[in-house]
C-alpha positions as CSV (number, residue, x, y, z in Angstrom):
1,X,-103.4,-99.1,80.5
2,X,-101.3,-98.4,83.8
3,X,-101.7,-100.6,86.9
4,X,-104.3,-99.2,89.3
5,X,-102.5,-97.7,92.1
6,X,-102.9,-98.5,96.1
7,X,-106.1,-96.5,96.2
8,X,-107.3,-98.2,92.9
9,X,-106.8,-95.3,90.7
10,X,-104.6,-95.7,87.8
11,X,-100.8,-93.9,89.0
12,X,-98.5,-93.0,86.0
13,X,-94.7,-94.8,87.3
14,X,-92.0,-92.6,86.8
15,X,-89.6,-92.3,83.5
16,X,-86.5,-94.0,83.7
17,X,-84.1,-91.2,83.0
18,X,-81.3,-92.4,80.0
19,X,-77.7,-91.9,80.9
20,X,-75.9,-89.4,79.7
21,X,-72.1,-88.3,80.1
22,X,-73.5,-85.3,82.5
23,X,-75.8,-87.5,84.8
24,X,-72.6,-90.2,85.7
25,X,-70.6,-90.1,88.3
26,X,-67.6,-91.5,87.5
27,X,-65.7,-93.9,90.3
28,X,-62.8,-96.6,89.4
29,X,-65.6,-99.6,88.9
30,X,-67.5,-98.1,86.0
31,X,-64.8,-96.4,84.5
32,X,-64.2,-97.7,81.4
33,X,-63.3,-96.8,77.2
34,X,-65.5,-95.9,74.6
35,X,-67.0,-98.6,72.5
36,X,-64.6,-99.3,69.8
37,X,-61.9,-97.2,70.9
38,X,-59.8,-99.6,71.9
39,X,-58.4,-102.4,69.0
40,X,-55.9,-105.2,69.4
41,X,-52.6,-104.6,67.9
42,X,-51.9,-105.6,64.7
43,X,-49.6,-108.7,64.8
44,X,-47.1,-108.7,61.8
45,X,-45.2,-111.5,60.2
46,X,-48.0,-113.7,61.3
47,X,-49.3,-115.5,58.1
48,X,-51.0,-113.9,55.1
49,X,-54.3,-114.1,56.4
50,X,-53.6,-111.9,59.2
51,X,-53.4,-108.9,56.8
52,X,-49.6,-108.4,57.6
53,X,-48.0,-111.2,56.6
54,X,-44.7,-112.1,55.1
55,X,-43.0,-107.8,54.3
56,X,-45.2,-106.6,57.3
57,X,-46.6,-103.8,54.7
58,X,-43.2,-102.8,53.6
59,X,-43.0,-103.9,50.2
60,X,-41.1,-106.1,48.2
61,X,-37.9,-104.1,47.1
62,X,-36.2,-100.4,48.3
63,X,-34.4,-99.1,51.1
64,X,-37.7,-98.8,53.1
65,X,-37.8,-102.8,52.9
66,X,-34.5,-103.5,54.4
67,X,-33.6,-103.9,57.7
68,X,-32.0,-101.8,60.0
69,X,-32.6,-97.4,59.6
70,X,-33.9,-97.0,56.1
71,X,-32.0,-93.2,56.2
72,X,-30.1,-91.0,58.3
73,X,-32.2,-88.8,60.2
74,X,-32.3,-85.4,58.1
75,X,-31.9,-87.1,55.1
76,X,-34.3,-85.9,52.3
77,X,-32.9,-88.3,49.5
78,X,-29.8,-86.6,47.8
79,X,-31.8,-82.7,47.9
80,X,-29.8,-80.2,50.6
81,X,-31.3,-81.2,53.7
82,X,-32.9,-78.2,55.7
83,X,-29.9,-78.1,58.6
84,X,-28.1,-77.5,55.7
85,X,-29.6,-75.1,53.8
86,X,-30.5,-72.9,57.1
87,X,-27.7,-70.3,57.4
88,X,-25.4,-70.5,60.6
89,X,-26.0,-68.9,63.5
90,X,-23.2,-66.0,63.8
91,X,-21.0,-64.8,66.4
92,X,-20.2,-65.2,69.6
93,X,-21.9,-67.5,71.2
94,X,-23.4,-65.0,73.1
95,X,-22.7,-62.0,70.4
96,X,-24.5,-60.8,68.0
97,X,-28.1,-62.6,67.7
98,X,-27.9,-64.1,71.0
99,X,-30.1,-62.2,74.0
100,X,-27.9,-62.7,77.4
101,X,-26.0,-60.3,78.1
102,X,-22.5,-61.0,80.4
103,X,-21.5,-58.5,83.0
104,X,-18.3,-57.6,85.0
105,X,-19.8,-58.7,88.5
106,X,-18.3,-56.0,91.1
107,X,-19.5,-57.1,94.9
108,X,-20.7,-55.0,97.6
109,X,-17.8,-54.5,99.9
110,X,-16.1,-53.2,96.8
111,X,-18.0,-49.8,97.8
112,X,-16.6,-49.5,100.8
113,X,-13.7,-47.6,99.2
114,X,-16.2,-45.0,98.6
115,X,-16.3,-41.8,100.9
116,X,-19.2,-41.6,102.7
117,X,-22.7,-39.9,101.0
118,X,-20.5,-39.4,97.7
119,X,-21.3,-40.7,94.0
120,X,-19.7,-44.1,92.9
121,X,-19.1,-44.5,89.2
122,X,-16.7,-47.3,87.6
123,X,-14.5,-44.0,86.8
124,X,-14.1,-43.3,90.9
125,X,-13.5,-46.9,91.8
126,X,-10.9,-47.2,89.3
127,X,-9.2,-43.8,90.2
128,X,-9.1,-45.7,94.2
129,X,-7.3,-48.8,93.0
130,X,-10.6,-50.6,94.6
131,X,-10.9,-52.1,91.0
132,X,-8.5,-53.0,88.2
133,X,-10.2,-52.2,84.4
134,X,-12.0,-55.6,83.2
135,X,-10.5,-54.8,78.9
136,X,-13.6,-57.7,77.7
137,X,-16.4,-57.2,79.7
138,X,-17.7,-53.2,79.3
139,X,-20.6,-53.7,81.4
140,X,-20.3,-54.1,84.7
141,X,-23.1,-55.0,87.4
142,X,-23.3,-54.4,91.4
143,X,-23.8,-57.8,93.0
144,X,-24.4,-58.9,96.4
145,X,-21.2,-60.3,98.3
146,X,-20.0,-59.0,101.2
147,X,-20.6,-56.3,104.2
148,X,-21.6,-52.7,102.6
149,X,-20.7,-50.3,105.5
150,X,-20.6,-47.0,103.8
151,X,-23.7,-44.9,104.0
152,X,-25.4,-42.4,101.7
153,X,-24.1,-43.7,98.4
154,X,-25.2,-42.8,94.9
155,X,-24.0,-45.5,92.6
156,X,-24.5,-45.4,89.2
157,X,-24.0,-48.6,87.2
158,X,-25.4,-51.0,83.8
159,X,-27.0,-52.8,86.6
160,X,-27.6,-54.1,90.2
161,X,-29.2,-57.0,91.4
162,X,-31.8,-57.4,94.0
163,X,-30.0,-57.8,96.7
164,X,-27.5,-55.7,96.1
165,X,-30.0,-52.7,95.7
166,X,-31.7,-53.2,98.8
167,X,-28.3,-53.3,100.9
168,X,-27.5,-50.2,98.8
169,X,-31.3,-48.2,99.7
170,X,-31.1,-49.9,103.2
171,X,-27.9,-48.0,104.0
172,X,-29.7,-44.8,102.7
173,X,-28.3,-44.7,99.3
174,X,-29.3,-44.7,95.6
175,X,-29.1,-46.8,92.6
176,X,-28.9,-44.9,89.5
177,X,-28.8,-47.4,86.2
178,X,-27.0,-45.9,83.8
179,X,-27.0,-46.6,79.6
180,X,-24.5,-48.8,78.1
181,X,-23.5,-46.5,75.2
182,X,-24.0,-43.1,76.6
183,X,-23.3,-43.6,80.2
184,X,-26.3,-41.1,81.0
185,X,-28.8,-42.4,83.5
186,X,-31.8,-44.4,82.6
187,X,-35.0,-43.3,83.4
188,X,-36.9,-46.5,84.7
189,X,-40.4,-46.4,83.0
């Protein structure tokens, strides 16, 4: 039976509540592992009854017993190892199979050349001696560099970077990217 309360009646005492992981708040002092998660390291070469005694678990004879590496990393014991068996990449290295793609850079104050509200292709800068023909790099990209002064211009190039297009747009003119096999513009979806 309970205790009788103050008033003499018998009062039923609260339930402990049992902790669980969602009831404790945990600070730095009762932080601690899980029971049995932690073990003491194993302490080789120590004596046979320490479980690892005398080889340390490594066996009596073989390359594995020996000191120093057992195998060059890679090595799969005689058999073609995979780095060898896995064909070579081909190419350039950034031909063929490779994703960047290199451009002629051609800065801003290049386009100055340019008449005034008229259409710039690689063709037209070439024609105005403002550029001399890159023979390795086809592609060529408008990058920033420079004072643009001319207005209205339509440029068409493989492409521009950001700044470059705004300097282009801010001075009222277009940018017009244009294919790198056809040379037909590129409708940006």
């Amino acid at each position: 039976d309970p205790p009788p309360g103050p008033c003499g009646a018998a009062s039923e005492l609260p339930a402990i509540p049992t902790a669980t992981v969602d009831s404790i708040i945990f600070t730095e002092d009762n932080l601690r592992p899980a029971p049995g998660s932690k073990q003491k390291k194993k302490r080789k070469g120590r004596g046979i009854s320490a479980g690892q005694g005398a080889t340390c678990g490594y066996g009596m004879r073989g390359q594995k017993s020996r000191s120093g590496r057992p195998a060059p990393p890679g090595f799969e014991g005689g058999q073609t190892p995979l780095y060898r068996r896995l064909p070579k990449l081909r190419g350039r290295p950034l031909g063929p199979g490779h994703k960047r793609v290199i451009y002629n850079p051609i800065k801003l104050d290049i386009l100055n050349a340019a008449a005034e509200g008229s259409t710039v292709t690689i063709n037209s800068l070439l024609e105005q001696k403002a550029l001399t023909k890159s023979t390795k790099i086809p592609l060529n990209k408008i990058v920033g560099g420079g004072e643009l002064t001319a207005k209205g211009l339509t440029v068409q190039m493989h492409a521009f970077t950001e700044s470059a297009r705004t300097a282009i747009e801010g001075n009222g003119g277009t940018c017009v990217v244009i294919s790198p096999t056809t040379g037909a513009p590129v409708t940006e979806e």
